[in-house]
Steps between C-alpha positions, in 0.01 A plus 500: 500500500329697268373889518204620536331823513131636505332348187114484382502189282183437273395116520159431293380846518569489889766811628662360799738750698810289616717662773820345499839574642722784354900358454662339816185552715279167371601309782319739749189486360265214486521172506869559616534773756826451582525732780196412678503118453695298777784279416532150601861455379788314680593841681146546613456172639819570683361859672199281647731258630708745694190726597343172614811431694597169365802633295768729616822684319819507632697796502839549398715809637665497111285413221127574744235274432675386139622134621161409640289641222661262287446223705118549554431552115778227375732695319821367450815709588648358197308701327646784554555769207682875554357810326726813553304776254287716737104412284324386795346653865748542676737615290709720696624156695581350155832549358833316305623443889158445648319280243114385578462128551202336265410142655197313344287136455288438266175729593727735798777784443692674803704776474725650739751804574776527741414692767182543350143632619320199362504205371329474191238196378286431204285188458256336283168499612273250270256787382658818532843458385806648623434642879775657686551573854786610682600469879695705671875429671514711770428154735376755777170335547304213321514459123253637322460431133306698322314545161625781254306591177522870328877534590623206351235459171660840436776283331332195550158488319580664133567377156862392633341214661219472250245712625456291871651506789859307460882548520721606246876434467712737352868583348601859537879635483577626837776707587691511850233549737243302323300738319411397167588696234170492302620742170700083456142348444435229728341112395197325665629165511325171507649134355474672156756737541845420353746488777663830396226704612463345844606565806613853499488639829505157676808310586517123382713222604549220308667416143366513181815435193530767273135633520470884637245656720492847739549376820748578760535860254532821631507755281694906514475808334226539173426190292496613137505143361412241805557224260890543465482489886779221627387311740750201504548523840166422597462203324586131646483649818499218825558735796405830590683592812744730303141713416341569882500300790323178424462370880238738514297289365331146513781378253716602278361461151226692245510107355428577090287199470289643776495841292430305196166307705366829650499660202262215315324480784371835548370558185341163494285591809400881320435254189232309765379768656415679194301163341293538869451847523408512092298215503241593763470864370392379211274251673361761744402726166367235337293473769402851507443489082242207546346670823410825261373309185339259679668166392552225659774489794724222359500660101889571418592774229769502251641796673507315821674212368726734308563679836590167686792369213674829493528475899591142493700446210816669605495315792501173268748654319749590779376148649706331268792733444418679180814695379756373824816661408713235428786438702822458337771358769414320802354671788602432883397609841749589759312358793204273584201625311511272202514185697233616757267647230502193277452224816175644542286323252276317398601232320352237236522214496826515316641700756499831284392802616428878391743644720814287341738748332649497170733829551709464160238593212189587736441563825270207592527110337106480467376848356179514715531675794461373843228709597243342366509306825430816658194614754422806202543300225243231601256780663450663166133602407342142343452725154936580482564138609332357273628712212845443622500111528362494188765705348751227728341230318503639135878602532593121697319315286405643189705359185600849417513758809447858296776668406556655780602165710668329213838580741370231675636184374297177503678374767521805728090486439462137554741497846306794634126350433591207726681647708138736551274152453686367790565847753212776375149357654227553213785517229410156389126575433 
């Protein structure tokens, strides 16, 4: 999303005084309003439900309200992935023997602590991004889920998660009780980060050949040179219980192809969020512009249109995998998660689908991601859809893609078009 401060811009001899959002606060001003708007995401829908009383959460004298949460939104257990580094709320629950339990879908994210005060929820809402809630364990009277905004777009609304409200995954070097040690540097991580910057602070089950990454590390004493750091001992790893208890939780494994997943997906929803949010700010002072000079409601500007490709062009780019680290060794899951994820769909014709793995060079067979199918993707402002499906069309179908897509090979681009003629409605117009 871009910045935006007080500006008088001079149009035709016409001074027009734009007041636009200062860095990290667009979002609360019109047309967004984040704060103020009202949500009707998955975990909304859900608080009617049980205020209306035609849905009701089980409590669980262990894990609270945890089991049932994930059975009203859908989220598998097998999803399952263990951060130990203490970066998030309730940090003084988080720790190498006490990780935090991450479990998402496609749109939903729940965390969870042992013995924690909440549990924690984010959600995609259609028009306002990332929305969080949390609801509270103590199972002493009904659940209540409720909205949070200022304490978690503290971390959660910056230029780490391009400037709206999103998540952010990180790799820190923790030591023994989970704090990171920051004077290490620490890596944002998304699919383009090679595997040796991952994971740091996280533990990961799964194997992966002779390729490195930080996971399962714990680090002691002052890192001069973090680089020289062996971590053999974390790598290939297929069972935690040595580490902290692991029938504390839903299962036993922080599966790396679910790491690998949550990782792409998160940024791909910031990446969405940032088209929407950019792409009706610059509608809404276009609007404004041809209010003061007097033109005609529908005229576009060159700074409008300019406006709308630098908010939806990443997301084309990161749409298709631009600059996946490449895998070098084959990739495998210790538990369920790859077999789950990939069942889901849909299908051509041909039986192929977005969500089929490749796991030895990349992380998906198709480089397009699966979320295309998703409730954000197709709810995007008519102006950003547009732009983006014709940017889908140019790279699918164009003889030459741009440079930046020539990774694709002719065949990758001609499997994925009909796999999206046959599965994306509207992709064939």
């Amino acid at each position: 999303m871009n910045t935006f401060g007080i500006k008088a811009i001079c149009i035709h001899g016409v001074l027009l005084a734009i007041t636009a959002a200062a860095h990290g606060q667009g979002f609360e001003q019109e047309p967004i309003q984040y704060s103020k708007s009202s949500p009707t995401d998955r975990v909304s829908k859900l608080i009617a439900a049980i205020e209306a009383g035609k849905q009701s959460l089980k409590y669980d004298d262990e894990k609270g309200y945890l089991p049932a949460m994930l059975a009203a939104l859908d989220v598998p257990q097998s999803s399952q992935t263990l951060v130990f580094s203490k970066t998030s709320l309730q940090r003084q629950r988080i720790s190498p023997a006490t990780p935090r339990a991450l479990y998402f879908n496609d749109d939903t994210f729940v965390g969870y602590c042992r013995n924690g005060e909440a549990l924690e929820i984010s959600t995609i809402d259609n028009q306002l991004g990332s929305v969080f809630y949390t609801l509270d364990q103590e199972g002493k009277t009904a659940p209540r889920i409720v909205r949070q905004t200022d304490n978690c777009l503290i971390c959660h609304g910056s230029s780490s998660t391009k400037g709206v409200p999103g998540l952010i995954i990180r790799s820190v070097y923790c030591n023994e009780t989970g704090l990171p040690e920051l004077s290490a540097g620490t890596f944002r991580t998304n699919h383009q980060s090679p595997l040796s910057q991952r994971w740091g602070g996280w533990y990961v089950t799964g194997t992966h050949g002779e390729q490195k990454h930080l996971g399962n590390l714990i680090v002691s004493g002052k890192l001069s040179r973090p680089d020289e750091i062996d971590n053999s001992s974390g790598q290939n790893v297929t069972n935690l219980s040595s580490r902290f208890d692991t029938k504390a939780y839903l299962t036993p494994q922080s599966d790396i192809v679910a790491l690998m997943v949550l990782e792409h997906q998160v940024d791909m929803h910031n990446c969405i969020t940032q088209a929407n949010f950019g792409t009706r700010q610059a509608m809404f002072y276009q609007q404004a512009l041809n209010r003061e000079l007097g033109k005609p409601a529908e005229q576009q500007w060159d700074s409008t249109k300019s406006r709308i490709k630098s908010s939806c062009e990443p997301l084309v780019e990161y749409l298709f995998f631009c600059e996946e680290a490449r895998l070098t060794a084959k990739v495998v899951g210790s538990g369920k998660f790859a077999d789950e994820f990939a069942a889901c769909g849909p299908r051509d014709k041909q039986g192929r689908s977005l969500r089929e793995f490749d796991l030895k060079t990349r992380m998906f067979k198709y480089p397009c991601s699966y979320l295309v199918y998703s409730e954000s993707f197709s709810s995007l402002p008519t102006e950003a859809k547009l732009y983006v499906q014709r940017r889908m069309h140019e790279i699918l179908f164009d003889k030459d893609p741009g440079p930046k897509f020539r990774y694709l090979s002719d065949k990758d681009r001609a499997a994925i078009r009909e796999i999206l003629t046959d599965t994306l409605a509207g992709f064939a117009g």
